[in-house]
C-alpha positions in Angstrom: 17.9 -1.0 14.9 14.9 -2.0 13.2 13.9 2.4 13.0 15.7 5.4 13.9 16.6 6.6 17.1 14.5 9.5 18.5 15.1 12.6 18.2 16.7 14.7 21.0 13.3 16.4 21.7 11.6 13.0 21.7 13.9 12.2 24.2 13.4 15.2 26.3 9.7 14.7 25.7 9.9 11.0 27.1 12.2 11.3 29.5 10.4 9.7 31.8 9.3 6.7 30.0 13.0 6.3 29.6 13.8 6.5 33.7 11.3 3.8 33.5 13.0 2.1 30.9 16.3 1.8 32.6 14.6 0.7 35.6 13.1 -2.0 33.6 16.9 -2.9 32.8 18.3 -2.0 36.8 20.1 0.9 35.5 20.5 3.8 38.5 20.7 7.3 37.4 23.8 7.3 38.7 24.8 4.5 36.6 23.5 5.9 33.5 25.9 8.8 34.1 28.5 6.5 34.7 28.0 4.5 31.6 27.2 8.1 29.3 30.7 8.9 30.3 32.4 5.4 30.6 31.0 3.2 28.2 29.2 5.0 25.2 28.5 2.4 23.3 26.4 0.6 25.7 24.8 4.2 26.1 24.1 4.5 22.4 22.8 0.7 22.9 20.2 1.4 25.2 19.0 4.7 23.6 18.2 2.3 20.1 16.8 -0.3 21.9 14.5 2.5 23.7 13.5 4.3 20.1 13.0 0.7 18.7 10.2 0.1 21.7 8.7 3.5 21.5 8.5 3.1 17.8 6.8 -0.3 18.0 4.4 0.7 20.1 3.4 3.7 18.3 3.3 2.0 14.8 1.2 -1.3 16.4 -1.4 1.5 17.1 -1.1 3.5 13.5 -4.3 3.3 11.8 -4.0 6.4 9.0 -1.6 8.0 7.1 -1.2 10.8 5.1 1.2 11.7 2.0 0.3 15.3 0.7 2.5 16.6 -2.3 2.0 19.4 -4.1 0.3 17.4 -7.0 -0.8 14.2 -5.4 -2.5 13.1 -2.1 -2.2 9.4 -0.6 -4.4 8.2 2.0 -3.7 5.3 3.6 -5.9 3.2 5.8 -3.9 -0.2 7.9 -5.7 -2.5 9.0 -5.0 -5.4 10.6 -4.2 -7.2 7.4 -3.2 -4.9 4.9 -3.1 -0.9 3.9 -5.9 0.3 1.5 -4.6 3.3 -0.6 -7.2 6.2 -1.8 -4.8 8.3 -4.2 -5.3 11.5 -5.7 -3.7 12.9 -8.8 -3.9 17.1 -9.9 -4.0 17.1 -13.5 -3.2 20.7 -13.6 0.6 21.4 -13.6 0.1 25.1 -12.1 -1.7 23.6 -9.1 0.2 23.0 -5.9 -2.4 21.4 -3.0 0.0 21.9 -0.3 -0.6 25.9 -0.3 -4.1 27.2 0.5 -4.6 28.8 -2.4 -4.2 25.3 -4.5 -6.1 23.2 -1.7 -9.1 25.7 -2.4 -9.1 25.0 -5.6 -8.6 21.3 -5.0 -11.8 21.6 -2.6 -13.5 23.6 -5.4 -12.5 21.3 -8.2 -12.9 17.7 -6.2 -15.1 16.4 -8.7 -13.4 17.9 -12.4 -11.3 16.0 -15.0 -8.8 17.3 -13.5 -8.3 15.5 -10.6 -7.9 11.4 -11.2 -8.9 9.2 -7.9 -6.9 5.9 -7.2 -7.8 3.0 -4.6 -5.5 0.3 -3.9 -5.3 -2.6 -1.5 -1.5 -4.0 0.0 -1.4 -7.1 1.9 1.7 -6.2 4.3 5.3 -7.8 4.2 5.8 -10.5 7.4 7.0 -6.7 9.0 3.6 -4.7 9.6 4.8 -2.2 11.3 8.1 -1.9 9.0 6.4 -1.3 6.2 3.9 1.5 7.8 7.8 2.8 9.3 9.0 3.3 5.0 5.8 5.5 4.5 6.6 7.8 7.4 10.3 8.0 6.6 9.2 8.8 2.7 7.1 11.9 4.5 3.6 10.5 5.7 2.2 11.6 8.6 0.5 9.5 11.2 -3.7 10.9 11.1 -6.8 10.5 12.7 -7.9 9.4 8.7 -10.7 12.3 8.4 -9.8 13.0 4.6 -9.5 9.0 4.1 -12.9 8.5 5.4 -14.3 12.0 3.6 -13.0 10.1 0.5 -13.9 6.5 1.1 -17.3 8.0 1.0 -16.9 9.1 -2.1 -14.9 6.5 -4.0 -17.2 4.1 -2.8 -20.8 5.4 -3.8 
């Protein structure tokens, strides 16, 4: 597998993408019970192969990402040729941005000494959609890249 395999509720919620899928392979319902109960390896088989497609399509179409911890934030934007990076660093120890109390003060605070800003540019490995996988698996959550572009306006000026 080049991913994971989906979760059972990503399953349930795709179930039928995944008729379709075994369609797409001439595999019956009634087979697919057949080879659950007969042949589970094949059955685990198919279910990677299916995560693996689901996955590459939605990663192809990925164009933010968000890492929030409690004293950094990391925007990325991916673009067709690389991921640029806007990172921000709380100074303050006692400050935790991922409660509201500490993301008010980070909205209060934006532009103190106590918060560094970072940009960065990546070209990407020969596996684009690999490398935007790692940043999900290490927590980052696939946005719609409001806070990037809030920030990019303000890095940039």
């Amino acid at each position: 597998m080049k991913y994971s395999r989906l979760t059972k509720e990503q399953f349930e919620e795709l179930h039928q993408e995944f008729i379709n899928f075994l369609a797409t392979q001439s595999i019956t319902g009634k087979e697919w019970v057949d080879i659950k109960a007969n042949k589970p390896e094949v059955a685990e088989q198919e279910l990677d192969v299916f995560s693996d497609l689901i996955w590459e399509g939605v990663l192809s179409k990925v164009q933010y990402l968000e890492h929030i911890s409690p004293q950094q934030m990391h925007l990325f934007h991916c673009t067709d040729k690389h991921m640029r990076l806007i990172a921000l660093k709380i100074k303050a120890s006692d400050i935790d941005i991922t409660t509201k109390e500490g993301y008010d003060w980070f909205r209060d605070n934006l532009m103190s000494d106590d918060i560094e800003f970072f940009t960065a540019k990546k070209d990407y490995s020969d596996k684009k959609n690999q490398d935007k996988f790692k940043l999900i698996q290490e927590g980052a959550s696939i946005t719609k890249g409001q806070l990037y572009q809030y920030f990019e306006t303000l890095v940039s000026k």
